[in-house]
GUVEX-418831 format. One record per atom (N, C-alpha, C): residue number from 1; residue in one letter; atom name; x, y, z. Coordinates in nm, 2 decimals, padded with zeros to 4 digits. Atoms other than C-alpha are relative to their C-alpha. Layout:
GUVEX-418831
+-------+--------+--------+--------+--------+--------+
: lumro : torvex : drense :      X :      Y :      Z :
+-------+--------+--------+--------+--------+--------+
:   NUM :      a :     CA :      X :      Y :      Z :
...
+-------+--------+--------+--------+--------+--------+
END
This chain:
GUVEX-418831
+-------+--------+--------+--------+--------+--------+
: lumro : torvex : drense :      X :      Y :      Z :
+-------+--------+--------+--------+--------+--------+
:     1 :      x :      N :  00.10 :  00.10 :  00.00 :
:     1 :      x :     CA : -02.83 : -02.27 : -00.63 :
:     1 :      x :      C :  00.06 : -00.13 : -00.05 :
:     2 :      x :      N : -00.08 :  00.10 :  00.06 :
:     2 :      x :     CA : -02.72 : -02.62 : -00.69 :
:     2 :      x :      C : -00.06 : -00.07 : -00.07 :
:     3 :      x :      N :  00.14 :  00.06 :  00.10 :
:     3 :      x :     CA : -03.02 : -02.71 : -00.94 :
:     3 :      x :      C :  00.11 :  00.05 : -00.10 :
:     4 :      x :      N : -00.10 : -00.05 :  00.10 :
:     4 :      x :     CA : -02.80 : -02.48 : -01.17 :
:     4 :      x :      C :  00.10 :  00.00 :  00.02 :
:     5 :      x :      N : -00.13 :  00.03 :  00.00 :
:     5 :      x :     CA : -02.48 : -02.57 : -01.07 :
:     5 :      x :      C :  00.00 : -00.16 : -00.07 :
:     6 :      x :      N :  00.01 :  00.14 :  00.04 :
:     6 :      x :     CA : -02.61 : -02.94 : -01.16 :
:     6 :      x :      C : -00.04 :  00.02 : -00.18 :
:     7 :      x :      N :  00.06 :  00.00 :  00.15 :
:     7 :      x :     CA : -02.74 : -02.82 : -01.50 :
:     7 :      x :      C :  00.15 :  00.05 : -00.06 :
:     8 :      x :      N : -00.13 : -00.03 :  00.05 :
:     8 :      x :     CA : -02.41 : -02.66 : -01.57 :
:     8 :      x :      C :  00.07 : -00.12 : -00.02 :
:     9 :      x :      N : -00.10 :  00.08 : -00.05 :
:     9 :      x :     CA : -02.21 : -02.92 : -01.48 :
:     9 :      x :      C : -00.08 : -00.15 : -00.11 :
:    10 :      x :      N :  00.02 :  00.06 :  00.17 :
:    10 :      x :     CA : -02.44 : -03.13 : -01.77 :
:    10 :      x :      C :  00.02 :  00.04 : -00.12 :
:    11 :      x :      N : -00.06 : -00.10 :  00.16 :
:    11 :      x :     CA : -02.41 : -02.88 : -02.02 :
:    11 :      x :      C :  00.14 : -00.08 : -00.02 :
:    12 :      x :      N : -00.16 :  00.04 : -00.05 :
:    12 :      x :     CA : -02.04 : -02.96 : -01.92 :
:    12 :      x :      C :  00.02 : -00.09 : -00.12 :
:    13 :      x :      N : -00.01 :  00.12 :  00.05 :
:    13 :      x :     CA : -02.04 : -03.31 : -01.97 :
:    13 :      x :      C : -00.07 : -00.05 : -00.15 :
:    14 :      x :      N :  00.07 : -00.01 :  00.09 :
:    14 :      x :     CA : -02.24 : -03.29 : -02.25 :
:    14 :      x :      C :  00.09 :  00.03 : -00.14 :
:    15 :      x :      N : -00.07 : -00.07 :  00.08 :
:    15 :      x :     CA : -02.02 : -03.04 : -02.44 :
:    15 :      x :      C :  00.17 : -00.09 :  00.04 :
:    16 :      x :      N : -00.15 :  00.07 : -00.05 :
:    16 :      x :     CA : -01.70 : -03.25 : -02.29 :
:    16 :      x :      C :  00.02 : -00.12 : -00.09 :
:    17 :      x :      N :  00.01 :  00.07 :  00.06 :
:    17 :      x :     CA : -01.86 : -03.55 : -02.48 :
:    17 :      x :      C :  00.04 :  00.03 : -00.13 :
:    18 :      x :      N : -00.02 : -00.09 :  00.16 :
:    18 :      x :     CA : -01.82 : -03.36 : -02.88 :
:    18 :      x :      C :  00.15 :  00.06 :  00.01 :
:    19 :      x :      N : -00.16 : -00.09 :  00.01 :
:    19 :      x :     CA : -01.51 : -03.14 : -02.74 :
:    19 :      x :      C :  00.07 : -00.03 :  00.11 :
:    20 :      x :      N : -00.09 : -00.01 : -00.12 :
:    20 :      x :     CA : -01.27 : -03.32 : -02.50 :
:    20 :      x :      C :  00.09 :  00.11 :  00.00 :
:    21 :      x :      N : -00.08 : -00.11 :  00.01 :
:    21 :      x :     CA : -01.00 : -03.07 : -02.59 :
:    21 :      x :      C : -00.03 :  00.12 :  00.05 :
:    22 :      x :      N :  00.03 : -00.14 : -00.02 :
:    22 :      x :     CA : -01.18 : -02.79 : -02.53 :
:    22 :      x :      C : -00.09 :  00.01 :  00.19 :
:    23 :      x :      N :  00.10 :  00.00 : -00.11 :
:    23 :      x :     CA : -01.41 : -02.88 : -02.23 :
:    23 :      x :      C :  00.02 : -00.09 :  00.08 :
:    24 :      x :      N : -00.01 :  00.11 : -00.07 :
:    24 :      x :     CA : -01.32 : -03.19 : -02.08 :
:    24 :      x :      C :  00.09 :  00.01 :  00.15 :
:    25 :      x :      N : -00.05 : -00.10 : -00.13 :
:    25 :      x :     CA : -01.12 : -03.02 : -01.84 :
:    25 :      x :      C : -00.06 :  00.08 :  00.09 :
:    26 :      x :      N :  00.06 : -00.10 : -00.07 :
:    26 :      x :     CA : -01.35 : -02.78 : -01.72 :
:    26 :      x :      C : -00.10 : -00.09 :  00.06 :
:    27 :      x :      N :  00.09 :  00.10 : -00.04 :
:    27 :      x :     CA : -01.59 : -03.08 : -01.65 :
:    27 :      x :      C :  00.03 : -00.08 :  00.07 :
:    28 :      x :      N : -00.08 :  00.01 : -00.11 :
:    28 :      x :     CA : -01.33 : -03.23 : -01.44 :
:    28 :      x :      C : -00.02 :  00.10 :  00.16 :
:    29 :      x :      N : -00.01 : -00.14 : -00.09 :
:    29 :      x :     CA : -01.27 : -02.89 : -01.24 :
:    29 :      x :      C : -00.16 :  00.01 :  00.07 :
:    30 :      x :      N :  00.10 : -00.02 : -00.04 :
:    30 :      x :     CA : -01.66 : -02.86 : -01.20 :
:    30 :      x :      C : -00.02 : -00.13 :  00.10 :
:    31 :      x :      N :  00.02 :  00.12 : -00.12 :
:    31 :      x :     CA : -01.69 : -03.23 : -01.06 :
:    31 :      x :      C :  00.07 : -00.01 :  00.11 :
:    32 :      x :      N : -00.12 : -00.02 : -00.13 :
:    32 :      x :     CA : -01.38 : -03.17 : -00.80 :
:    32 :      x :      C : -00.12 :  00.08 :  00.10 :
:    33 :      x :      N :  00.10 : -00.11 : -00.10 :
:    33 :      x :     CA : -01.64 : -02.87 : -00.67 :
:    33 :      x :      C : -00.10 : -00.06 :  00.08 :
:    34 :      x :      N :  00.08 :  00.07 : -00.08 :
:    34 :      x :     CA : -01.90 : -03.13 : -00.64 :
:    34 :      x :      C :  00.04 : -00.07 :  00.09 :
:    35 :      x :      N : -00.02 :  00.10 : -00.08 :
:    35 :      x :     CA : -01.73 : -03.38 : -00.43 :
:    35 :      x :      C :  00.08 :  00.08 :  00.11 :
:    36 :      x :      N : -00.04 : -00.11 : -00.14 :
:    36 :      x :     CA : -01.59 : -03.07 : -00.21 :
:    36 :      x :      C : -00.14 :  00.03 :  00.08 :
:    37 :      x :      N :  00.13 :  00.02 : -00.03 :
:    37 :      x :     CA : -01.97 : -03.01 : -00.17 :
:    37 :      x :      C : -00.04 : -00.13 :  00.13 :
:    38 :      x :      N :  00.05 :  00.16 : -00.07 :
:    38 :      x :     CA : -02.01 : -03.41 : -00.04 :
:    38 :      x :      C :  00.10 : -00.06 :  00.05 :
:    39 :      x :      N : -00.09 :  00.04 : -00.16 :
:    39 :      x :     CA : -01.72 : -03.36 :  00.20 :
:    39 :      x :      C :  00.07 : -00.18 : -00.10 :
:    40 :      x :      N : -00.11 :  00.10 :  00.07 :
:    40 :      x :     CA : -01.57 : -03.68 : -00.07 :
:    40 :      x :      C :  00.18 :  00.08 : -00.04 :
:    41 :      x :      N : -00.14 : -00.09 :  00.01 :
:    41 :      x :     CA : -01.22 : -03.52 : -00.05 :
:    41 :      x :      C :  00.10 : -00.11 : -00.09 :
:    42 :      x :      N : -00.11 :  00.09 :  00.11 :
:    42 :      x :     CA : -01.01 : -03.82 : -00.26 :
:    42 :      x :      C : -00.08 :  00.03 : -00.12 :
:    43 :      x :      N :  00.06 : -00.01 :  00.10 :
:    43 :      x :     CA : -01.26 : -03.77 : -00.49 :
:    43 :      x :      C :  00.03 :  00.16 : -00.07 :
:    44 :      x :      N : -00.02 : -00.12 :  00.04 :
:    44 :      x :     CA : -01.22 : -03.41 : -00.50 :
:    44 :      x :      C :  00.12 :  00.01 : -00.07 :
:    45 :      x :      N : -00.15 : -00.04 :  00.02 :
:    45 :      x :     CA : -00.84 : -03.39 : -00.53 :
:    45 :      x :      C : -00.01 : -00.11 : -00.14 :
:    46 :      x :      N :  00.02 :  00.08 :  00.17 :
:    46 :      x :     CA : -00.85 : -03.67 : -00.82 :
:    46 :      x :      C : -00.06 :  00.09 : -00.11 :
:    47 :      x :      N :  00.04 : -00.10 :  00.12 :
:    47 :      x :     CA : -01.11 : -03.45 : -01.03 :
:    47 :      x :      C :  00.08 :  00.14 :  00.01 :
:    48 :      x :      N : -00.14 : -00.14 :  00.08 :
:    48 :      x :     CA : -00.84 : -03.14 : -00.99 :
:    48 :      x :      C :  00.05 : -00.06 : -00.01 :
:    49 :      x :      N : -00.15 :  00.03 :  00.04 :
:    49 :      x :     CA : -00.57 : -03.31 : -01.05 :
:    49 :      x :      C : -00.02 : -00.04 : -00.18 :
:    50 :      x :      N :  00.07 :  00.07 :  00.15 :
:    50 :      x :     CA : -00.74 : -03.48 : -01.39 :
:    50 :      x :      C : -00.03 :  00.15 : -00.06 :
:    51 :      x :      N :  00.05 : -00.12 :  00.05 :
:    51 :      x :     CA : -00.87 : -03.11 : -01.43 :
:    51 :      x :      C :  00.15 :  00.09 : -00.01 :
:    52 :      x :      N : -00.13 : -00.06 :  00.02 :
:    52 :      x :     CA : -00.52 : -02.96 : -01.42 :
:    52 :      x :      C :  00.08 : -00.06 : -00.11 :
:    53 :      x :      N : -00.08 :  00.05 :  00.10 :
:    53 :      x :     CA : -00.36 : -03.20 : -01.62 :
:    53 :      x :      C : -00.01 :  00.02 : -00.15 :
:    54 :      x :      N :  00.05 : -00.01 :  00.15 :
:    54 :      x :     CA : -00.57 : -03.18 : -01.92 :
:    54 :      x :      C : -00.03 :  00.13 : -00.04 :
:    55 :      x :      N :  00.02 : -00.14 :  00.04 :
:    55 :      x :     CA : -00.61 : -02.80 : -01.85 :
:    55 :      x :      C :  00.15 :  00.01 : -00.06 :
:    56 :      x :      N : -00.16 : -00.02 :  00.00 :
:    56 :      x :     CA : -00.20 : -02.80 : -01.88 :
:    56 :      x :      C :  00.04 : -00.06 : -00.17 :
:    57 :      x :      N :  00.01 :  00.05 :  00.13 :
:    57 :      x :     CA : -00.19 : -03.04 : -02.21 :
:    57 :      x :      C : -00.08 :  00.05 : -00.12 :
:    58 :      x :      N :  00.06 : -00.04 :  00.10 :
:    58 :      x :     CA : -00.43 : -02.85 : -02.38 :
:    58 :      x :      C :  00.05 :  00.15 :  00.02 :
:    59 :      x :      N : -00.09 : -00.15 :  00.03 :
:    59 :      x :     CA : -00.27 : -02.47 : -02.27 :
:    59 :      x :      C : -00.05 :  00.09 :  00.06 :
:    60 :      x :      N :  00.09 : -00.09 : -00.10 :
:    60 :      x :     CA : -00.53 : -02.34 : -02.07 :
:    60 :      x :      C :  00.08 :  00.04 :  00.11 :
:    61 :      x :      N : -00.09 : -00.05 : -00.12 :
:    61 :      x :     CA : -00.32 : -02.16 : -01.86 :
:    61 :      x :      C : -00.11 :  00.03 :  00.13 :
:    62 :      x :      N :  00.09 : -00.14 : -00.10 :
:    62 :      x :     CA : -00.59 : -01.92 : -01.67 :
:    62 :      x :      C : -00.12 : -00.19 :  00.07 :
:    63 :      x :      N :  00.07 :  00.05 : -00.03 :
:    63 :      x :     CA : -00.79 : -02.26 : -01.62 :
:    63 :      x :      C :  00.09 : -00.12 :  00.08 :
:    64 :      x :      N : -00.05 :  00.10 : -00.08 :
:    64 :      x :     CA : -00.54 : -02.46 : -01.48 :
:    64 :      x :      C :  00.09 :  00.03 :  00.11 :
:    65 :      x :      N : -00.01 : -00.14 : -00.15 :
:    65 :      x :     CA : -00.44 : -02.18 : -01.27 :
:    65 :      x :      C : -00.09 :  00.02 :  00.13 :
:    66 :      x :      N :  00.10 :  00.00 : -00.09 :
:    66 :      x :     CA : -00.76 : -02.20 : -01.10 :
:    66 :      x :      C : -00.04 : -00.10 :  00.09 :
:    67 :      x :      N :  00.00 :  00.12 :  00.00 :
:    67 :      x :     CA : -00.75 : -02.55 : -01.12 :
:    67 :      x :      C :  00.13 : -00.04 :  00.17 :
:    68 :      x :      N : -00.05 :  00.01 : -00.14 :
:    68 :      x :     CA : -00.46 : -02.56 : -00.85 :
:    68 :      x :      C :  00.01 :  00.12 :  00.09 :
:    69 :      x :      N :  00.09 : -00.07 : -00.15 :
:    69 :      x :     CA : -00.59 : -02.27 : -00.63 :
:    69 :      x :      C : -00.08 : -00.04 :  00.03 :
:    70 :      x :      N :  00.11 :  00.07 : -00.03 :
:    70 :      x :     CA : -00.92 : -02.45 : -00.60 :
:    70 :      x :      C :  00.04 : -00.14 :  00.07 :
:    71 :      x :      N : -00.03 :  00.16 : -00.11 :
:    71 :      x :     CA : -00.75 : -02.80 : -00.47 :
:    71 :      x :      C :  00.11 :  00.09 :  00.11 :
:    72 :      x :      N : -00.09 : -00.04 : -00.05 :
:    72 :      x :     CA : -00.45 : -02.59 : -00.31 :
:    72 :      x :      C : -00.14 :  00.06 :  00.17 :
:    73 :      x :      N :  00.11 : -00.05 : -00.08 :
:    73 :      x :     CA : -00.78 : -02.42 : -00.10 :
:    73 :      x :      C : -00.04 : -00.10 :  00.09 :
:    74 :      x :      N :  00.09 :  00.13 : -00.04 :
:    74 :      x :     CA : -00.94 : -02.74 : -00.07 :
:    74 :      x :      C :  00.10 : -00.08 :  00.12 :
:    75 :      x :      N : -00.08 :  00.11 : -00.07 :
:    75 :      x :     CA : -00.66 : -02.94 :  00.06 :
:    75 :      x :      C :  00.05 :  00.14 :  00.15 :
:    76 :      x :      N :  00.03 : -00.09 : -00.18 :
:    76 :      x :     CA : -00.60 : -02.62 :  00.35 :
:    76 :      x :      C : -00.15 : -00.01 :  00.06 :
:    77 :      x :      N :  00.08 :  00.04 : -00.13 :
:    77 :      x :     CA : -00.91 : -02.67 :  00.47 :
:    77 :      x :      C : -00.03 : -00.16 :  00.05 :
:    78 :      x :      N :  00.03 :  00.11 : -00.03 :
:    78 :      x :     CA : -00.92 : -03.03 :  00.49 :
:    78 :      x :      C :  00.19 : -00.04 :  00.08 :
:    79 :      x :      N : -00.10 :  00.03 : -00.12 :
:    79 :      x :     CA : -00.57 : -03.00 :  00.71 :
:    79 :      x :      C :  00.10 : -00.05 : -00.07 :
:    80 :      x :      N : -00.18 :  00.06 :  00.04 :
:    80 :      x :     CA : -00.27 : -03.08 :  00.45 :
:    80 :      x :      C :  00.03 :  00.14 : -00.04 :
:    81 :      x :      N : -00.10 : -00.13 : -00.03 :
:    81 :      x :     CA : -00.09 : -02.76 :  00.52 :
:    81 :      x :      C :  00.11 : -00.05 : -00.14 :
:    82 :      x :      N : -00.10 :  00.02 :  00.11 :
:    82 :      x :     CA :  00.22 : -02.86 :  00.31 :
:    82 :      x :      C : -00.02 :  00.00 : -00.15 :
:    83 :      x :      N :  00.14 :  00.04 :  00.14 :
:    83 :      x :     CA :  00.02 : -02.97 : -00.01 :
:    83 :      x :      C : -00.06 :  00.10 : -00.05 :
:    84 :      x :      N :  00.05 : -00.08 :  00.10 :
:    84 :      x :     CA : -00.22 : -02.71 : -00.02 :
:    84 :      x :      C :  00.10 :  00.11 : -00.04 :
:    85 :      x :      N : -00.06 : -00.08 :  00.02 :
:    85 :      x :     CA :  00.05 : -02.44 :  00.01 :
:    85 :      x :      C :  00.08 :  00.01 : -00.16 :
:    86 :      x :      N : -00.09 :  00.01 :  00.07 :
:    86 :      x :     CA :  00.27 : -02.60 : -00.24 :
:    86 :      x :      C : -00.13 :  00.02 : -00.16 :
:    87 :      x :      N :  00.11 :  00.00 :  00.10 :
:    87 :      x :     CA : -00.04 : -02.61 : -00.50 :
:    87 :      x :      C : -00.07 :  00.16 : -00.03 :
:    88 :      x :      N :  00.07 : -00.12 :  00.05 :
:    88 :      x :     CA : -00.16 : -02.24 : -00.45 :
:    88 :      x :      C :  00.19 :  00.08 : -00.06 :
:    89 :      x :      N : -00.12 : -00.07 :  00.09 :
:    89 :      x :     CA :  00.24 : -02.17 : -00.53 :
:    89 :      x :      C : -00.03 :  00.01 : -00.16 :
:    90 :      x :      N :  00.03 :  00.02 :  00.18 :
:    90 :      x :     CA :  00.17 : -02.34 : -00.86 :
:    90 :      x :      C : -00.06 :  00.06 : -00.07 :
:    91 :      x :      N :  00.12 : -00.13 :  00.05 :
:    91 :      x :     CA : -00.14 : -02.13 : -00.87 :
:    91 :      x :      C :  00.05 :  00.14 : -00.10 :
:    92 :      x :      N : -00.07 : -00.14 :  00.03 :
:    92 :      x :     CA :  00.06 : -01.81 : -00.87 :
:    92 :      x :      C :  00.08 : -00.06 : -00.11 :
:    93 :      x :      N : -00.09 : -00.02 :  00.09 :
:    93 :      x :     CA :  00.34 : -01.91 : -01.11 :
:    93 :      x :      C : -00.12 : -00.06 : -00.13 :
:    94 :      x :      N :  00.07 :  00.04 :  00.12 :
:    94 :      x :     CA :  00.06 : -02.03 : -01.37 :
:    94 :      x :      C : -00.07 :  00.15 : -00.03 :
:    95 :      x :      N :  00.06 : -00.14 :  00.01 :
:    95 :      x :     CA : -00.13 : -01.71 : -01.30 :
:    95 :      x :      C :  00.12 :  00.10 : -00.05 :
:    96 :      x :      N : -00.12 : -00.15 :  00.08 :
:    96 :      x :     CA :  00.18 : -01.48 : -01.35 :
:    96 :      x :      C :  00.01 : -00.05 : -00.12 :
:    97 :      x :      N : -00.04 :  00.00 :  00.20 :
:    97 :      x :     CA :  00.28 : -01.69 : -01.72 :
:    97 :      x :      C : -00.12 :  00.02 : -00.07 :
:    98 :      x :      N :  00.09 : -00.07 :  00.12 :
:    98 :      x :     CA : -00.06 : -01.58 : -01.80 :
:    98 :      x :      C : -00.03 :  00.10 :  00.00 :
:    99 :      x :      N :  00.01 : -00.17 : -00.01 :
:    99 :      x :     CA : -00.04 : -01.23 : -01.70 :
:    99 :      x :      C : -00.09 :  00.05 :  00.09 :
:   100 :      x :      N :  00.08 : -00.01 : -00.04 :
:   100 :      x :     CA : -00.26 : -01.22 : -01.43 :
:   100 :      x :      C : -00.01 :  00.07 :  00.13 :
:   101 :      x :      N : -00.07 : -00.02 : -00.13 :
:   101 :      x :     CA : -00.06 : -01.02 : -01.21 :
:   101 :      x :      C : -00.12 :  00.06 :  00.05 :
:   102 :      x :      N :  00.13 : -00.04 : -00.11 :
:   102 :      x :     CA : -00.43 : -00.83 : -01.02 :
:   102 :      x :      C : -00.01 : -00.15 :  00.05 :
:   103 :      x :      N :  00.06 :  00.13 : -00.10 :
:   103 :      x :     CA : -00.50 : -01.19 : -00.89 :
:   103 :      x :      C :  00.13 : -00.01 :  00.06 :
:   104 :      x :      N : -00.12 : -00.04 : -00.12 :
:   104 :      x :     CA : -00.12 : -01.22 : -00.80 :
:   104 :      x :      C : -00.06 :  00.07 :  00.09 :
:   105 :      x :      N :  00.00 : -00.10 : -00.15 :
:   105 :      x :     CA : -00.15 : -00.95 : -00.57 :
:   105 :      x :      C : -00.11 : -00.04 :  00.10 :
:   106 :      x :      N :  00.13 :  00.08 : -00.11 :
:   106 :      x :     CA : -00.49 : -01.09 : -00.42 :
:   106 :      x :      C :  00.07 : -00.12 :  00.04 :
:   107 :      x :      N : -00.04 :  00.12 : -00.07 :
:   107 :      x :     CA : -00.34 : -01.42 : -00.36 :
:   107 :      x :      C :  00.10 :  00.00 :  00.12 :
:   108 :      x :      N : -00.12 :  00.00 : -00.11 :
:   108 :      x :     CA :  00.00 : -01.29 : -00.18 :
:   108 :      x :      C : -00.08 :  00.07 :  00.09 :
:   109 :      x :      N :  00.06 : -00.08 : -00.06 :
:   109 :      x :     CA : -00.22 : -01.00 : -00.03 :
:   109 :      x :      C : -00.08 : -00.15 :  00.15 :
:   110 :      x :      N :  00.10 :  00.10 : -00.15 :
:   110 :      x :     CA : -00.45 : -01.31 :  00.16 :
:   110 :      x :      C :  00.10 : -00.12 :  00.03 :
:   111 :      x :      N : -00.09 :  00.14 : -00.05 :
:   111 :      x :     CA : -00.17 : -01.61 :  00.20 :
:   111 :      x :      C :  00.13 :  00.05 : -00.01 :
:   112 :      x :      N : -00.14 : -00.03 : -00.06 :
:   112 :      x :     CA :  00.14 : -01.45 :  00.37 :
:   112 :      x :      C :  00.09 : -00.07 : -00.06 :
:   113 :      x :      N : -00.11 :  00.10 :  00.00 :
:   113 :      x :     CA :  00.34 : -01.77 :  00.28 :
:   113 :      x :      C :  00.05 :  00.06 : -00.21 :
:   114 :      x :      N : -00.01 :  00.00 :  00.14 :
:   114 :      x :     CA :  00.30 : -01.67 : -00.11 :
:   114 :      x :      C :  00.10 :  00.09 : -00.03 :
:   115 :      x :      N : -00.04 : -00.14 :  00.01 :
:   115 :      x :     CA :  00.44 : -01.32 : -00.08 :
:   115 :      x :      C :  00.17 : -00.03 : -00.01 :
+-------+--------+--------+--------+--------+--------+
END
């Protein structure tokens, strides 16, 4: 429901306001979602990229792992083949240094190119 996806996504900002370090990245990541929602696609790929960076700076591995599968996704269905591919790579090599080899296997299992 997107009434609670909108309340989340305040909590967020909210909690992002007190604890950039800790949340201010995830509140990025959430706004990317929205503007995949409203078909704004520079908008999207800006809030992951902002959301990866500061997941990366601060150590979040598992969240900035997600962070470029979620644009790597985004950018294949909006038609940049090259791009997204090279972004769900990143995916996987973030996901393996955090140990997450069961999603590995899901990722190469659905995207041939990864395997």
């Amino acid at each position: 429901d997107i009434r609670v996806a909108r309340n989340c996504l305040k909590r967020m900002t909210h909690w992002a306001k007190n604890c950039p370090s800790n949340c201010l990245h995830k509140r990025y990541l959430l706004e990317a979602e929205f503007a995949v929602l409203r078909n704004k696609h520079a908008l999207a790929i800006e809030k992951f990229t902002s959301g990866i960076v500061l997941a990366r700076e601060q150590d979040f591995l598992h969240e900035q792992a997600i962070g470029h599968e979620r644009l790597g996704r985004h950018l294949l269905r909006i038609g940049d083949k090259a791009t997204g591919e090279s972004e769900l790579h990143k995916a996987v090599r973030v996901f393996e240094a955090w140990g997450a080899k069961g999603k590995v296997i899901i990722m190469k299992k659905e995207f041939q190119f990864l395997a």
